[in-house]
N, C-alpha and C positions, 0 to 999 in steps of 0.2 A: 369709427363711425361708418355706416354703412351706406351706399349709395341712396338707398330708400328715407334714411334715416335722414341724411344731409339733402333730399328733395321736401322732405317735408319741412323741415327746418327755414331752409331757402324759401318756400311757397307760404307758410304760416307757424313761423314761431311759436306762436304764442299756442295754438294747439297743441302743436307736438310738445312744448314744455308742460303743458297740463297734462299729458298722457300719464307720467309718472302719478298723478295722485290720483288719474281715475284708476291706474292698475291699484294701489292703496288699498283704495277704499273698495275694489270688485276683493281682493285679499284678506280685509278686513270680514267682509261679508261672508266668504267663503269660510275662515277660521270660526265662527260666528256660529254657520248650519252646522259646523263638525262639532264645536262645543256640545249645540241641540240634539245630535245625534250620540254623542259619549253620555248625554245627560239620560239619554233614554233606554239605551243599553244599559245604562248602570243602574236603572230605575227598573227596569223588567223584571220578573218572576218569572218564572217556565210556567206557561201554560201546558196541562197536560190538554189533549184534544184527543178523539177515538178515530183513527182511519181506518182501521178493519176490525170487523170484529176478530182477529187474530194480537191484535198488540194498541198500544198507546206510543204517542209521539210528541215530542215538544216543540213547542210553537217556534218558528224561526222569525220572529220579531229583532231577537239580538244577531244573530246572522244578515239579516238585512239592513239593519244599522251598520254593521262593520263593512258591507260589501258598497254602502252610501259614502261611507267615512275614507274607504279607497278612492273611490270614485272622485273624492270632491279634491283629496291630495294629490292624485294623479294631474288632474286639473290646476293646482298651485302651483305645482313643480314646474309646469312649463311657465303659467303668469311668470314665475317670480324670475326664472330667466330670463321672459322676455322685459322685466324689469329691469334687472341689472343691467340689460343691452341700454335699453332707455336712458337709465340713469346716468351710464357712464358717456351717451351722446351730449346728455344732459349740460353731464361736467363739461367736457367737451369744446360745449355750445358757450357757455358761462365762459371758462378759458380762455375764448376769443376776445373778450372786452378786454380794455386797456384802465378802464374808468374805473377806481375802485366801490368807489358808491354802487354804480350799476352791476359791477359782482357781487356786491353785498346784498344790495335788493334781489338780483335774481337768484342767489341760492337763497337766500331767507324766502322767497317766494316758491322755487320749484326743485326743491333740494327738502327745503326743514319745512314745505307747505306751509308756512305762515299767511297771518291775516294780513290786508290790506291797512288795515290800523295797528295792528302790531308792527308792521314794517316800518310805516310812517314815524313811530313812538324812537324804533331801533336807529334809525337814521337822522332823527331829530329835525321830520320834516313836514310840512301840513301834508295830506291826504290827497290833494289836490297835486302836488310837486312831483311825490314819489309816483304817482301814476306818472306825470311826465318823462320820469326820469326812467321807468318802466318801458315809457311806449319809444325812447329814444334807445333803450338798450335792444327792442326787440330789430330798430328798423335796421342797429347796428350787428346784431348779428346774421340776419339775412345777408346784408352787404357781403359781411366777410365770410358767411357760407358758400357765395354766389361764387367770389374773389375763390377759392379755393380749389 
């Protein structure tokens, strides 16, 4: 875990454990444009078009789909690293609890991104509780981020 990594943890928890599904879902999004972009290449026909009156040329519609499609991986490759950093602070962070309720809710919450009623359902407890038990796991791993 990295200095940066363990200040924000220490400062607010509970953000920096959501960072992992906002990277997700910016991931999901990204996989998403590149489908829209394979879909449009693969859908193109060459357009012939006249540049000079000496020759004919094809339209570089599929050309700029592929050089978007780099673009957008080039851009994942590092998300998804800097995911894995995340996730494994993640783990990390989680590791430090001693309670096993509270590791089970925080990786069912920022590991497997579950719902707040799915969690509730998983641990067999009202809705109401598991937030408590939530907001007492986040004040605990501050503590022992600080402590570290």
């Amino acid at each position: 875990m990295t200095e940066k990594q363990k200040k924000l943890l220490a400062e607010n928890p509970a953000e920096f454990l959501k960072s992992c599904w906002y990277h997700n879902q910016w991931i999901k999004l990204k996989l998403e444009e590149i489908r829209h972009y394979r879909d449009i290449a693969e859908s193109i026909t060459a357009e012939i078009k006249e540049v000079t009156t000496f020759g004919l040329t094809p339209s570089c519609k599929v050309e700029n789909c592929v050089v978007e499609i780099v673009s957008i991986q080039e851009m994942l490759q590092a998300r998804v690293k800097e995911l894995r950093s995340d996730l494994d602070a993640v783990q990390a962070a989680i590791n430090l609890l001693e309670d096993e309720t509270q590791i089970l809710l925080m990786d069912a919450r920022y590991i497997r991104h579950m719902k707040w009623e799915e969690i509730a359902i998983l641990l067999s407890y009202t809705h109401r509780r598991t937030l408590q038990i939530h907001s007492k796991a986040l004040k605990e791993i501050s503590k022992r981020i600080i402590s570290l």
